[in-house]
N, C-alpha and C positions, 0 to 999 in steps of 0.2 A: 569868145566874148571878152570884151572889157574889162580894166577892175571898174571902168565908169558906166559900163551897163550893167554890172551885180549892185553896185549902189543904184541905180535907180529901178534895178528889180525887187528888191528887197520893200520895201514900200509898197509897192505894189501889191505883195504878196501876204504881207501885214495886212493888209486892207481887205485883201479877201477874205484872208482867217477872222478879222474882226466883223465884217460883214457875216458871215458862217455864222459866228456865233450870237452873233444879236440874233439872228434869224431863228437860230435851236432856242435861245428865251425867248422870242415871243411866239412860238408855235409848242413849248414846253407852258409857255403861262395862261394859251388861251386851251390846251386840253387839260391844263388843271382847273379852270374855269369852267368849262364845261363839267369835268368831271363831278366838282362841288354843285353847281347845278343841277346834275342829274340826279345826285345822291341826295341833295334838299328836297328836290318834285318827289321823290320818293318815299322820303320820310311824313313830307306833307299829307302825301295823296293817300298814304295807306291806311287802310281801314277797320275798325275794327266791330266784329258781331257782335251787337249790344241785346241779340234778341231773349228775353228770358225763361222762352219753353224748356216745358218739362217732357222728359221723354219715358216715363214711367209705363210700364207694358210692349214699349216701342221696344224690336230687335233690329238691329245693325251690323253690317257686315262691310268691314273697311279691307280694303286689300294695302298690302305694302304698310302695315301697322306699324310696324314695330322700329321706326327712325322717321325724321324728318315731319314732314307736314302728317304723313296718314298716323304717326303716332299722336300728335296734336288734337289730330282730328277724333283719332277713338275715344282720345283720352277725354275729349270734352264732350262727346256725346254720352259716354260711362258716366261722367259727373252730371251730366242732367238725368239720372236715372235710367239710360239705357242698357238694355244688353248688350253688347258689343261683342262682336265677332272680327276680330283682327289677322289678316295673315302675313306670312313672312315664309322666304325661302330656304334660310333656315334658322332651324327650330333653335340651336343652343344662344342665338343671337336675339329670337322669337322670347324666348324664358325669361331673361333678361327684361326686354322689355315689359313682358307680362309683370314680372314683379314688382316694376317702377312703375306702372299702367295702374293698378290696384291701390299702389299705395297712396298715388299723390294723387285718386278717384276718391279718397275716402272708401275702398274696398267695394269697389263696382263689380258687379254681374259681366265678368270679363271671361273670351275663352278664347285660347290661341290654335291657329288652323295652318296648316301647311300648304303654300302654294307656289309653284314654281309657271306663271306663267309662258317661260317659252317651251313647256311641256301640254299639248291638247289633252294628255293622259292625268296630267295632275290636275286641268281646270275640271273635267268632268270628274275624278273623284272627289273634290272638294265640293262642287254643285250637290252630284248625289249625296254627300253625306250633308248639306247642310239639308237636304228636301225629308233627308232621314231623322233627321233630329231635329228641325225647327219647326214647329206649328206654325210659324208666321215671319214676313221679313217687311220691314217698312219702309228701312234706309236702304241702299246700298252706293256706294262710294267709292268708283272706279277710279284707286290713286296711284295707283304702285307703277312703275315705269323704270324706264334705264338709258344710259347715254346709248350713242350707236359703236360699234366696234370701227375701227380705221378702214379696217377690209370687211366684205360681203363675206356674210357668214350662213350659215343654214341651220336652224334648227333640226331635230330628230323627225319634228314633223315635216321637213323637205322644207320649210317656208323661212322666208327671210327675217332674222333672230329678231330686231329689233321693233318691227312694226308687229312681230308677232306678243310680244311681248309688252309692249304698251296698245295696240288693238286688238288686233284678232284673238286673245287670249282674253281679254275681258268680253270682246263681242260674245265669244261662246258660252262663258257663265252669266253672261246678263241673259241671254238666247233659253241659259237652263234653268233661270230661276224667275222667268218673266211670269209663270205660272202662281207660283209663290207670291211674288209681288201682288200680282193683281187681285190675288182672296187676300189679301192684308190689306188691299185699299183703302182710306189714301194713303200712297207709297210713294217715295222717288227716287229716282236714279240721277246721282249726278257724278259727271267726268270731266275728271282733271285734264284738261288741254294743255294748250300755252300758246302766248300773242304770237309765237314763232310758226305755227299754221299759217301764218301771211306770208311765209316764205316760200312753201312747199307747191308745187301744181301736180292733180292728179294727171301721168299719163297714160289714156288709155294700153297704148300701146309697151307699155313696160310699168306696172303696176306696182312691183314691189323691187324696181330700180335692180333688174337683172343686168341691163345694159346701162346704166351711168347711175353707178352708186358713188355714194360718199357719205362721211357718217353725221356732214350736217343736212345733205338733202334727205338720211335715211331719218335721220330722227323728225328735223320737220314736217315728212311727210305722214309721219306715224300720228301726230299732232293734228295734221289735218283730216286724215283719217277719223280721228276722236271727234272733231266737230260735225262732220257729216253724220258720222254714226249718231250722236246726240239727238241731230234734226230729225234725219228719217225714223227714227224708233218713236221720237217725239209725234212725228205725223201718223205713225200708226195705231201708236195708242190714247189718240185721241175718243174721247168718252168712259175711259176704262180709270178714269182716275191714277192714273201711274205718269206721273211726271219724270221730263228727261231735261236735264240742263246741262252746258260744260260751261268751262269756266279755265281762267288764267290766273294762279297762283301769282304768280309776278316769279323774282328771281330768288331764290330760297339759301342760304347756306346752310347745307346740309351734307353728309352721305352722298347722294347723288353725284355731286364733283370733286370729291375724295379721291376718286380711283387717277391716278398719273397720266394727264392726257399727253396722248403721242403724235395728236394731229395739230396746225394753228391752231383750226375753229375751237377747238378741245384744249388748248391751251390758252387761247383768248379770255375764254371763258372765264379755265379754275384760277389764271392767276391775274387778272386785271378785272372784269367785268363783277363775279360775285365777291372779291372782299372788297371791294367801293359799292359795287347798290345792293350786293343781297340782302335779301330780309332774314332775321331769324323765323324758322319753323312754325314758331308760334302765330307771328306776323303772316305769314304764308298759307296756313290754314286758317285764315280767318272765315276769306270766302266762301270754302267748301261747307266750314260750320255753318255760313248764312244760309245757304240754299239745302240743309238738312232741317231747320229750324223756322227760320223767316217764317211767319203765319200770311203776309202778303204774297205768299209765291206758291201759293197754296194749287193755283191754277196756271199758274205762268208754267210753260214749257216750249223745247225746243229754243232756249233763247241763251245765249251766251253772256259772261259777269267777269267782272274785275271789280277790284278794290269794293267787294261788296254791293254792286251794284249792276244793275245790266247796261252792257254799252255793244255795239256794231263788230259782229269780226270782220275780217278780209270779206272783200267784196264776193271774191269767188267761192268762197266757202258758202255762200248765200244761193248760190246756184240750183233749183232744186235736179237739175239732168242728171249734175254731175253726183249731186247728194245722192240720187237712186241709182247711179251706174257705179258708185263707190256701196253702198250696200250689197248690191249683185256683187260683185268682185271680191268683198269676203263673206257671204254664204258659200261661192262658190270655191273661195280657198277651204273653207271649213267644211265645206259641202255637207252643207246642212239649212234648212230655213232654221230663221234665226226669230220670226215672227207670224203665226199666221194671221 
């Protein structure tokens, strides 16, 4: 080549890099645009429980107490004069909370309980011992959860860690304490989902994602699990006054995305999506407190809420087939009926 073809390459090549980069600001300016968007609809939209019942005689049983929303949530039902029954996995972390739980309750009727949901051993000894020592249960507040591991994991129960652990670990002590509930009527159950259920499709044929796991299919589906469960329990205990709701937190910063994600999905998350739209804790449990309280929802069930409000999940989550072949699928993991 030329020196009279490097000077007219040169230019050319200016032109490209200049073009490049106009290109990186204006696809840098319009996902800051967006971003400020999403994080305003957020700020707008979020809600807050203005309801002012009193929960005096009421006992309550929050799981995942002791961080993030389910401490929020004990903590505010403690303050409307509740008992509060809080658990956490462990206990020196559990104290802690407890003694911040008490104090900023104005010294609430609080008692901390041990529970390690991806153990079926630890949810039955917490059920029996609350059946041993509580004369009555009114609330309970299926909140405790966890991200999914990278790789498919197994519990000790043979069952895969994740969904055992935000479902079928709570399915089984809702299943032990459904009795309880119902001589305490009116009673309700509500469970912490998340809008992320729209992502998940139960497959019959691989249930708990033996053959195409990942740990944002494993979490979302654990999610959609939680709504089905909601509905079917909701249709069965129709007359019996024991209400079933779930419900979408929205995005929390909490505990929850602390731990060092090693996957995108898990790094998408902890380091770009929750510190631009997460809500604080407090914010985050708003919901749950509405649907323990709300005097209007008195009879509403089987219905799913955000921002305080009831709104439509995924379509297929509406499906009642797949709602009653997702109920058989974890009795049958638990192997246990979970309702007669």
């Amino acid at each position: 080549m030329s020196d009279g073809d490097d000077d007219e390459a040169l230019p050319q090549v200016l032109q490209v890099a200049w073009e490049s980069a106009l290109l990186a600001v204006r696809v840098a300016i319009v996902l800051l645009a967006l971003t400020f968007g999403a994080w305003f609809y957020s700020r707008v939209t979020s809600k807050r429980c203005k309801c002012p019942t009193r929960l005096e005689g009421k006992t309550a049983l929050v799981t995942g107490g002791s961080a993030g929303i389910g401490y929020e949530t004990a903590k505010a039902l403690a303050t409307r004069g509740a008992r509060v029954i809080f658990t956490c996995r462990n206990m020196e972390v559990g104290q802690k909370a407890l003694a911040s739980m008490i104090e900023a309750s104005g010294g609430g009727d609080i008692v901390l309980k041990q529970l390690d949901l991806s153990s079926l051993g630890s949810v039955r000894r917490l059920a029996y011992d609350i059946l041993d020592s509580e004369p009555r249960l009114d609330l309970l507040v299926n909140n405790a959860g966890r991200m999914a591991p990278p790789r498919r994991t197994l519990t000790d129960d043979d069952l895969e860690t994740t969904i055992q652990s935000n479902h079928l670990g709570h399915a089984l002590l809702t299943g032990l304490l459904l009795d309880l509930l119902k001589r305490s009527a009116p009673s309700r159950i509500v469970v912490v989902s998340s809008i992320l259920h729209g992502w998940a499709r139960l497959d019959l044929d691989d249930p708990f994602l033996e053959h195409h796991y990942s740990d944002s299919r494993a979490y979302c589906l654990s999610k959609l699990y939680n709504v089905y469960f909601a509905r079917e329990l909701a249709d069965k205990l129709r007359g019996e006054r024991v209400t079933v709701n779930a419900l979408h937190p929205g995005l929390v910063k909490s505990r929850f995305f602390r731990e060092r994600p090693t996957t995108l999905f898990g790094k998408f998350l902890r380091y770009v999506v929750v510190p631009l739209l997460g809500k604080s804790p407090m914010e985050g449990a708003q919901t749950s407190i509405h649907l323990c309280l709300a005097p209007e929802l008195a009879h509403t069930t089987g219905r799913y809420f955000k921002e305080c409000r009831e709104v439509r999940p995924a379509e297929h989550a509406l499906n009642p087939v797949l709602q009653r072949q997702a109920w058989e699928i974890t009795e049958q993991a638990l192997n246990v009926r979970l309702c007669d």
